[in-house]
VMD Tcl script that builds the backbone (N, CA, C; Angstrom):
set m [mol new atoms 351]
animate dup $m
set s [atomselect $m all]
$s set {name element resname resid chain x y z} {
  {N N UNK 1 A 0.853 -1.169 0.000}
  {CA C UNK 1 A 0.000 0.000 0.000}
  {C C UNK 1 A 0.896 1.228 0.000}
  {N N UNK 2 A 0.366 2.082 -0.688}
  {CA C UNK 2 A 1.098 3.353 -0.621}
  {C C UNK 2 A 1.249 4.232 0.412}
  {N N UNK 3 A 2.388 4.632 0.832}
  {CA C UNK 3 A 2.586 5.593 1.852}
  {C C UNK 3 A 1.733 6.813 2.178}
  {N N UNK 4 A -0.028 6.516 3.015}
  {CA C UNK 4 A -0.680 7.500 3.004}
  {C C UNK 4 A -0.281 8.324 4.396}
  {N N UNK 5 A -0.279 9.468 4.376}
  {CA C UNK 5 A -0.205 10.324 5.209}
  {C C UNK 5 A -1.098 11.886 5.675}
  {N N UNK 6 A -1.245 12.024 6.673}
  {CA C UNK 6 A -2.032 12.998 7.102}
  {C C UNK 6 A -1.056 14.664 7.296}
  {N N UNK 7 A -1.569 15.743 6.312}
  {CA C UNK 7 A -0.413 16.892 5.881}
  {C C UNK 7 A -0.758 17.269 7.280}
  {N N UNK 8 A 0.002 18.109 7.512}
  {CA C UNK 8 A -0.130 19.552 8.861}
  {C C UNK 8 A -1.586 19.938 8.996}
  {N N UNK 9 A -2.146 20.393 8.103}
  {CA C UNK 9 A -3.757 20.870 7.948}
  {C C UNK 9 A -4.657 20.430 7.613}
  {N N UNK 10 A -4.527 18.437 8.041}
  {CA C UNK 10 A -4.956 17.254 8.257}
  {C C UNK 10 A -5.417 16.988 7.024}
  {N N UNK 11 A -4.844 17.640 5.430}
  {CA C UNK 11 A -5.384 17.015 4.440}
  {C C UNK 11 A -4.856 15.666 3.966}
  {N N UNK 12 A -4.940 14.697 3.918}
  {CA C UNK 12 A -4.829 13.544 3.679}
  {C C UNK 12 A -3.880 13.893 2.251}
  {N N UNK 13 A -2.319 13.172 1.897}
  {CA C UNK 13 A -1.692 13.393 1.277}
  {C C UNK 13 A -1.175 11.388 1.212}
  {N N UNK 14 A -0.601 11.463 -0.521}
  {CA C UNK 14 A 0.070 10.213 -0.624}
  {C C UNK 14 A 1.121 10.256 -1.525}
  {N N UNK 15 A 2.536 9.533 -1.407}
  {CA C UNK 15 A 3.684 9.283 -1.667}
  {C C UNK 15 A 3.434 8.700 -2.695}
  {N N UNK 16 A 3.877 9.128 -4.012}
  {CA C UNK 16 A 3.500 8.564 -4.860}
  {C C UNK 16 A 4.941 7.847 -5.127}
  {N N UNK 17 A 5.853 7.878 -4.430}
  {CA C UNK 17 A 6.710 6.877 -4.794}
  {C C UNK 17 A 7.069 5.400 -3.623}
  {N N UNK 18 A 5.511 5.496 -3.351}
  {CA C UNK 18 A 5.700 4.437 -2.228}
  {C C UNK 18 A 4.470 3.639 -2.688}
  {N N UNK 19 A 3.734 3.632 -4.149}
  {CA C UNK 19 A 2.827 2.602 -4.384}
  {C C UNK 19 A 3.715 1.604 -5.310}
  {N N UNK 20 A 3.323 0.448 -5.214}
  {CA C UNK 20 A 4.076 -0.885 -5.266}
  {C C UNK 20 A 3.776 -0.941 -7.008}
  {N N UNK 21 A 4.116 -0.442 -7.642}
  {CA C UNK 21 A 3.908 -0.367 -9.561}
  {C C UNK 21 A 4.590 -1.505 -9.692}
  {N N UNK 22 A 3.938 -2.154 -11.186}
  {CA C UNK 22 A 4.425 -3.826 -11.299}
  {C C UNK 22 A 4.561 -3.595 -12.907}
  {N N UNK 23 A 5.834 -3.631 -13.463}
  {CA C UNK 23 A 5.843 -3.999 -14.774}
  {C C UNK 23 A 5.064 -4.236 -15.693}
  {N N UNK 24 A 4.535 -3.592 -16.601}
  {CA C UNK 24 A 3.848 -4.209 -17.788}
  {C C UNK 24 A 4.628 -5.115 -19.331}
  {N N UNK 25 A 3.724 -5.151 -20.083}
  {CA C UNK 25 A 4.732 -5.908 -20.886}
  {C C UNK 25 A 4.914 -4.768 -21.741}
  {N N UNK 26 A 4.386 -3.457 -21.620}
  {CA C UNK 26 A 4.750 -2.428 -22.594}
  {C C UNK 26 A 5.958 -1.351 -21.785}
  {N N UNK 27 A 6.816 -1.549 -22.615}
  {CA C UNK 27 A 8.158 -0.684 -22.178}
  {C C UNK 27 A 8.066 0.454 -21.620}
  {N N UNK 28 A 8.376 0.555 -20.250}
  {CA C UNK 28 A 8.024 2.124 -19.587}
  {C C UNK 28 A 6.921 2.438 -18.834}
  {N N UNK 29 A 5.638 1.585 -18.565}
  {CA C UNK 29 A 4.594 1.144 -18.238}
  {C C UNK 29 A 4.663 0.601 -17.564}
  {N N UNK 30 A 4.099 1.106 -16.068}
  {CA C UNK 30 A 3.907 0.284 -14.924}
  {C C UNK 30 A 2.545 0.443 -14.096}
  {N N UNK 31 A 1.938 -0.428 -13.401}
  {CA C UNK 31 A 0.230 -0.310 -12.977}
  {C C UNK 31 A 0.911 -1.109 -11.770}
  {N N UNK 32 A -0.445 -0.671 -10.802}
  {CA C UNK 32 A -1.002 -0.707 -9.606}
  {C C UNK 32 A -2.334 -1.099 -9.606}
  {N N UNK 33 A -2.790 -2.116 -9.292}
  {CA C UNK 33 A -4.454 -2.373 -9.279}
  {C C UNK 33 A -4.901 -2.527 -7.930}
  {N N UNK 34 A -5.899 -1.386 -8.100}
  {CA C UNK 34 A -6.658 -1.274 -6.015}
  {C C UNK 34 A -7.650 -1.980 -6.537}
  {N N UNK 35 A -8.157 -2.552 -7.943}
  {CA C UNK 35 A -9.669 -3.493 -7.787}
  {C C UNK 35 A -9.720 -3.793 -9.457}
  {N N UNK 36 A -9.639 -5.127 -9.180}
  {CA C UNK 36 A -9.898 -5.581 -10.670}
  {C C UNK 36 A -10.992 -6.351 -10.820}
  {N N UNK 37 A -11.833 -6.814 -11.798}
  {CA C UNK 37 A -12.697 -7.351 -11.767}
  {C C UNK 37 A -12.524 -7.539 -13.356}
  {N N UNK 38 A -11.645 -8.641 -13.448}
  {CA C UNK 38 A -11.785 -9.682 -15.141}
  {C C UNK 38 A -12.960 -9.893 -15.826}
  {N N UNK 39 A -13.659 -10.315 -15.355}
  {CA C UNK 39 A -15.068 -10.826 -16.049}
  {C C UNK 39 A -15.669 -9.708 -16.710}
  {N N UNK 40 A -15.884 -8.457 -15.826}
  {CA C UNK 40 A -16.843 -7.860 -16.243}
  {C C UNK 40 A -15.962 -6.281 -16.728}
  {N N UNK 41 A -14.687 -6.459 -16.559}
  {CA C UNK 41 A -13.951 -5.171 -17.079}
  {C C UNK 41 A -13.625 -4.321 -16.305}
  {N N UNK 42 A -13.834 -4.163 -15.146}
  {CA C UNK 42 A -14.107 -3.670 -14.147}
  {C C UNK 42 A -12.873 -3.495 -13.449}
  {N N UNK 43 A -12.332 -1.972 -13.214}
  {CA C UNK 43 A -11.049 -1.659 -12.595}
  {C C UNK 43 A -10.422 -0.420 -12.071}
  {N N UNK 44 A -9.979 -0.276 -11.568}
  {CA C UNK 44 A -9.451 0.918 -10.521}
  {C C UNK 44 A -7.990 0.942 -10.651}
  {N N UNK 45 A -7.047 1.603 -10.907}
  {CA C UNK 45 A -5.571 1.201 -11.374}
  {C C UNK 45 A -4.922 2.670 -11.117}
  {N N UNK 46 A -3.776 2.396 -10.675}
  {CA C UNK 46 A -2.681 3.820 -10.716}
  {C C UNK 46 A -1.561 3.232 -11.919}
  {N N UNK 47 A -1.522 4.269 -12.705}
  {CA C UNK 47 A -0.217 3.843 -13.922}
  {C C UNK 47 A 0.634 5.008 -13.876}
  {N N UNK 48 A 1.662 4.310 -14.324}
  {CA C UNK 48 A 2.935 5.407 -14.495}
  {C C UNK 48 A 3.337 5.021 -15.473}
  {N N UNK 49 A 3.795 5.762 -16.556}
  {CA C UNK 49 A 4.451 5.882 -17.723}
  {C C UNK 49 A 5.859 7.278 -17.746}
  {N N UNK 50 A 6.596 6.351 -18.259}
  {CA C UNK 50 A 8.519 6.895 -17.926}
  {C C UNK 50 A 8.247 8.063 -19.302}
  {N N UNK 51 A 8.724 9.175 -19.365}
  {CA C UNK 51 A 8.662 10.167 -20.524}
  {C C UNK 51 A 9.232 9.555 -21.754}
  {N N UNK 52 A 7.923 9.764 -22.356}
  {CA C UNK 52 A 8.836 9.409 -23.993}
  {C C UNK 52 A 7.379 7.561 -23.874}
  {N N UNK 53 A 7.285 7.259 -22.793}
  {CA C UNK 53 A 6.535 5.956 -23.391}
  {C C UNK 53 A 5.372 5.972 -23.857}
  {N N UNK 54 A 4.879 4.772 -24.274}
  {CA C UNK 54 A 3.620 4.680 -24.868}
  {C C UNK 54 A 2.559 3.447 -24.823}
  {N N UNK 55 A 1.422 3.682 -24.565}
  {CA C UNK 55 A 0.508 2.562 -24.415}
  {C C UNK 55 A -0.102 2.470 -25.906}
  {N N UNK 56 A -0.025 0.976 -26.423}
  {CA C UNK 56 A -0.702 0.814 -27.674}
  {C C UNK 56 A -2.022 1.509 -27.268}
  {N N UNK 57 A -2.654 1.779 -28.773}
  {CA C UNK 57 A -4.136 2.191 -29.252}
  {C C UNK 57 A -4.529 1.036 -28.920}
  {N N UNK 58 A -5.774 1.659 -28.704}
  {CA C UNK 58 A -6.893 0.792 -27.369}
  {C C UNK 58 A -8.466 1.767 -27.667}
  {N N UNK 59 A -9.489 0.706 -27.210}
  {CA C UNK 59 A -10.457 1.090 -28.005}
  {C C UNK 59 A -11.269 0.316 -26.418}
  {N N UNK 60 A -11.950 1.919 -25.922}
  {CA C UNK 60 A -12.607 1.658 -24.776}
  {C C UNK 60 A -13.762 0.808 -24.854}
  {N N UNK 61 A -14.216 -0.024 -23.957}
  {CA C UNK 61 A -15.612 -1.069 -24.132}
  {C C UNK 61 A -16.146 -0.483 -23.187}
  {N N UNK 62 A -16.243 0.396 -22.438}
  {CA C UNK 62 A -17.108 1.405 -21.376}
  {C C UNK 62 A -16.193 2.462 -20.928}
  {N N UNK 63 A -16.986 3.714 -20.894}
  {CA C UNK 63 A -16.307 4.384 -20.449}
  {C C UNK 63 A -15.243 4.253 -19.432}
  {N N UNK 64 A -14.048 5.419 -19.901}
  {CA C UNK 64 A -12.792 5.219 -18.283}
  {C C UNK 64 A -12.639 6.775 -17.849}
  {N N UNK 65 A -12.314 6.830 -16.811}
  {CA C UNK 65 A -12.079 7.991 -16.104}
  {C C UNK 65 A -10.614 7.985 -15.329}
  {N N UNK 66 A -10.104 9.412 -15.865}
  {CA C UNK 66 A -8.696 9.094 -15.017}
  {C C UNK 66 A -8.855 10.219 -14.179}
  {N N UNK 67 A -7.626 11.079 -13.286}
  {CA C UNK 67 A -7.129 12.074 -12.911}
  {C C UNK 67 A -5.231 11.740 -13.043}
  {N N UNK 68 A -4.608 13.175 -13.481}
  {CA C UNK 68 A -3.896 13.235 -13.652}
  {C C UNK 68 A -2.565 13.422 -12.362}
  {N N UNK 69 A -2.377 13.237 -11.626}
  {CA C UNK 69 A -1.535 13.575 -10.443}
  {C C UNK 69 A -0.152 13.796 -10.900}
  {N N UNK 70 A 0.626 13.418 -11.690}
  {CA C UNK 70 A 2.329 14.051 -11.963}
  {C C UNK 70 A 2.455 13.744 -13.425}
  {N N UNK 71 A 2.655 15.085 -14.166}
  {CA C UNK 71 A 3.381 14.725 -15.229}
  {C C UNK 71 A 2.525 15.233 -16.561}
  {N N UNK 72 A 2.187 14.025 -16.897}
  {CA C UNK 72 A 1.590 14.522 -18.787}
  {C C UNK 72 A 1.525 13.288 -19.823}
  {N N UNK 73 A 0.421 13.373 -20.767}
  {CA C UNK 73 A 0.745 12.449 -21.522}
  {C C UNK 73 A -0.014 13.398 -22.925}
  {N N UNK 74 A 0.414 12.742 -23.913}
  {CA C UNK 74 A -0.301 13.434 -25.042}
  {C C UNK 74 A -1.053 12.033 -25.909}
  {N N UNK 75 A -2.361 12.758 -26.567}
  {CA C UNK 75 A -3.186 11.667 -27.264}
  {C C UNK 75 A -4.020 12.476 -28.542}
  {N N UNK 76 A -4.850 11.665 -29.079}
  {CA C UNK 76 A -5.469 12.279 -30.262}
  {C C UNK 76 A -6.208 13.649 -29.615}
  {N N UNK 77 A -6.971 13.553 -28.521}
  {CA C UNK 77 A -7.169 15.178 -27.776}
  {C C UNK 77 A -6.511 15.679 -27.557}
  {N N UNK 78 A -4.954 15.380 -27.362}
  {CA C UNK 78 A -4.320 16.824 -26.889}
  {C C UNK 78 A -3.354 16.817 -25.815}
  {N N UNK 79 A -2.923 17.265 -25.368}
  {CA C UNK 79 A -1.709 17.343 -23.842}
  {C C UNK 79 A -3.206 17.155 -23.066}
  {N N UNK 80 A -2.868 16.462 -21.971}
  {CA C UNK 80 A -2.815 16.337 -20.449}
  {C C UNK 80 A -2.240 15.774 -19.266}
  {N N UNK 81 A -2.557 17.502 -18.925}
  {CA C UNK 81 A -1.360 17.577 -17.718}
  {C C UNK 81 A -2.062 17.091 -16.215}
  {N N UNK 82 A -0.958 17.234 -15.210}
  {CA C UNK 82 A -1.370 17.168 -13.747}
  {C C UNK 82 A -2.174 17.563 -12.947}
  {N N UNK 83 A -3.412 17.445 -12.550}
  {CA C UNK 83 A -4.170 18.182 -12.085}
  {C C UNK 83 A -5.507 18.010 -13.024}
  {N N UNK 84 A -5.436 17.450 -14.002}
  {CA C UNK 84 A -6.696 17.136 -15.039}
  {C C UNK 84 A -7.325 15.916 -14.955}
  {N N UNK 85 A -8.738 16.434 -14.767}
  {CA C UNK 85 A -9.542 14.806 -15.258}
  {C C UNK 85 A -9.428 14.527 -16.809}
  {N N UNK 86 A -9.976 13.604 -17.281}
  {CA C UNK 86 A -9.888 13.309 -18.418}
  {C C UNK 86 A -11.332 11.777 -18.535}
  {N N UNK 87 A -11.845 11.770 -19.542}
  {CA C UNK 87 A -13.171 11.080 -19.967}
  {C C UNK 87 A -13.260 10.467 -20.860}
  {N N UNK 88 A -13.139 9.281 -21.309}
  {CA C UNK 88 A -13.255 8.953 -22.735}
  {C C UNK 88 A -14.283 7.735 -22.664}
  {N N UNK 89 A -15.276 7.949 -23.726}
  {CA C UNK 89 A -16.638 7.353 -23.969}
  {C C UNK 89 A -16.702 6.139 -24.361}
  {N N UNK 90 A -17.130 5.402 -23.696}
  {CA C UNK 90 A -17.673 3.667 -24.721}
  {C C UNK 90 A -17.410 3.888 -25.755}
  {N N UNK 91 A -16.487 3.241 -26.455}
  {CA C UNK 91 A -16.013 3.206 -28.175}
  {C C UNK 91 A -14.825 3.982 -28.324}
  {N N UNK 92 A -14.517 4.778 -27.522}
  {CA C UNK 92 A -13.516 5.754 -27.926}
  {C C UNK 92 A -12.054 5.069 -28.149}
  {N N UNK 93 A -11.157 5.511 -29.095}
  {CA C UNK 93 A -9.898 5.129 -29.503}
  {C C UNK 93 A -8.881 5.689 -28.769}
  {N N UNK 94 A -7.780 5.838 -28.487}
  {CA C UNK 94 A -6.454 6.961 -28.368}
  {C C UNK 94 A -5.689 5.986 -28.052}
  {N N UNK 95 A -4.358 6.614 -28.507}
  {CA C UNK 95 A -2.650 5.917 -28.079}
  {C C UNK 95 A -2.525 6.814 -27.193}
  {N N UNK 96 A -2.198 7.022 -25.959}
  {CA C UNK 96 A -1.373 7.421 -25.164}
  {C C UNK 96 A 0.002 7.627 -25.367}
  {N N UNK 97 A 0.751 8.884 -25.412}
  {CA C UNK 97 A 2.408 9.106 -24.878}
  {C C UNK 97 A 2.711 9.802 -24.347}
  {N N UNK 98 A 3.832 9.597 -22.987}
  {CA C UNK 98 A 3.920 10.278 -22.134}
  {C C UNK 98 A 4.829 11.508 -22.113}
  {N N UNK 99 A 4.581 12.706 -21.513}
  {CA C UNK 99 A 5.595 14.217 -22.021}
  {C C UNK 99 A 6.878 13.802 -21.438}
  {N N UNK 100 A 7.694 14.465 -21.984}
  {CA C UNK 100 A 8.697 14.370 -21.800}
  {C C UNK 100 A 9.260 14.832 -20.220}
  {N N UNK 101 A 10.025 14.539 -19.045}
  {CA C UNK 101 A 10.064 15.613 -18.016}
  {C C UNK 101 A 10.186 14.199 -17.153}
  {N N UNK 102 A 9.364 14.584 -16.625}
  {CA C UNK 102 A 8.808 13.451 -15.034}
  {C C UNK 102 A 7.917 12.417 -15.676}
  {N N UNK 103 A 8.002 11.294 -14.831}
  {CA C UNK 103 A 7.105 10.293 -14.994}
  {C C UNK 103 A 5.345 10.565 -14.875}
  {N N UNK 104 A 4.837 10.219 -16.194}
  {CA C UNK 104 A 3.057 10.381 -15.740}
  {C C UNK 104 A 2.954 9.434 -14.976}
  {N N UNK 105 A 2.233 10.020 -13.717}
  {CA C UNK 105 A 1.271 9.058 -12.648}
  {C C UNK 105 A -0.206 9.568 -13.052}
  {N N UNK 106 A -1.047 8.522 -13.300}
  {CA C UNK 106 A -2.749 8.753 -13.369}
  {C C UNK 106 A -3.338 7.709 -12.843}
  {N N UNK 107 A -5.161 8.055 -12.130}
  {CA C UNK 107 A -5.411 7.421 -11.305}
  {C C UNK 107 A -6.461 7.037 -12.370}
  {N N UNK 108 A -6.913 5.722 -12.581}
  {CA C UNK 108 A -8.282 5.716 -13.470}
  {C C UNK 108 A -8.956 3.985 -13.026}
  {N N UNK 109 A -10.252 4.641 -13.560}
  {CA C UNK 109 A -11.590 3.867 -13.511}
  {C C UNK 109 A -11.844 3.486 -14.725}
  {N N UNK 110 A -12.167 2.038 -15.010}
  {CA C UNK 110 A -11.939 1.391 -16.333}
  {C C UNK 110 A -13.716 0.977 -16.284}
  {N N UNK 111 A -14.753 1.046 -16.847}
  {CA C UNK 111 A -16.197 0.511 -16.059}
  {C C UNK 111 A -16.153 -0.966 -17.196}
  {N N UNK 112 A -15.753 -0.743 -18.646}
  {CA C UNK 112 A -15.613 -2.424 -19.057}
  {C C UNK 112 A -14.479 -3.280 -19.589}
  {N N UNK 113 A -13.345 -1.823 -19.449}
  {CA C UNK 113 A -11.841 -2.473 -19.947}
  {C C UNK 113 A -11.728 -1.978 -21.086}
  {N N UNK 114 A -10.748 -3.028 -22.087}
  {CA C UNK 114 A -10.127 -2.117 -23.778}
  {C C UNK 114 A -10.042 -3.027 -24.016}
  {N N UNK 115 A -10.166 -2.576 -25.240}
  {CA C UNK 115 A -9.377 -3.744 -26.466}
  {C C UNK 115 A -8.391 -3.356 -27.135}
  {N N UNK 116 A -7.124 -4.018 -27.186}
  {CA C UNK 116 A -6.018 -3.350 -28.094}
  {C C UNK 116 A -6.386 -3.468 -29.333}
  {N N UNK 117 A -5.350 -2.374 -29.972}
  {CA C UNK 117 A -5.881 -2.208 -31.607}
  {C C UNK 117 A -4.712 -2.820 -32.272}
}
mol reanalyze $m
mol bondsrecalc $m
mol representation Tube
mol addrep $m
């Protein structure tokens, strides 16, 4: 579990270099799963991507929802940065790559998973 901690002005703060990220098979790509659910697509995940990497094109089967916490990635919409939600609809396409700088950390909600392209 990740190093959660309580700030000075009791806002609840977390170490983002104290969640346990596990290799993917895509170069530079690493995930964290707080809840998976195979069957039905169903998932909750922290990813980090090293600057410069990239997640194949992927083609959402229910909507996903991220937030952005460090860094950046760019896609067919556009830069997003730290501090951004981001939405992409049942059906939707994008490659992910990450900005150059610091590692992207994003927090996201998968409701039926992807399909690679």
């Amino acid at each position: 579990m990740a190093d959660a901690r309580v700030a000075p002005d009791n806002t609840p703060s977390m170490d983002l270099r104290g969640i346990p990220f596990q290799p993917t098979r895509h170069h530079g790509v690493a995930i964290h799963f707080y809840y998976s659910d195979r069957e039905r697509g169903h998932a909750a995940v922290m990813i980090k991507m090293a600057p410069g990497s990239s997640y194949p094109r992927h083609r959402h089967k229910g909507a996903e929802e991220l937030l952005i916490l460090q860094g950046g990635y760019r896609d067919e919409l556009g830069e997003h940065r730290a501090g951004e939600f981001v939405r992409y609809e049942d059906g939707s396409t994008h490659h992910p790559v990450a900005l150059p700088g610091e590692d992207c950390v994003f927090f996201a909600i998968a409701q039926e998973g992807i399909e690679l392209l």
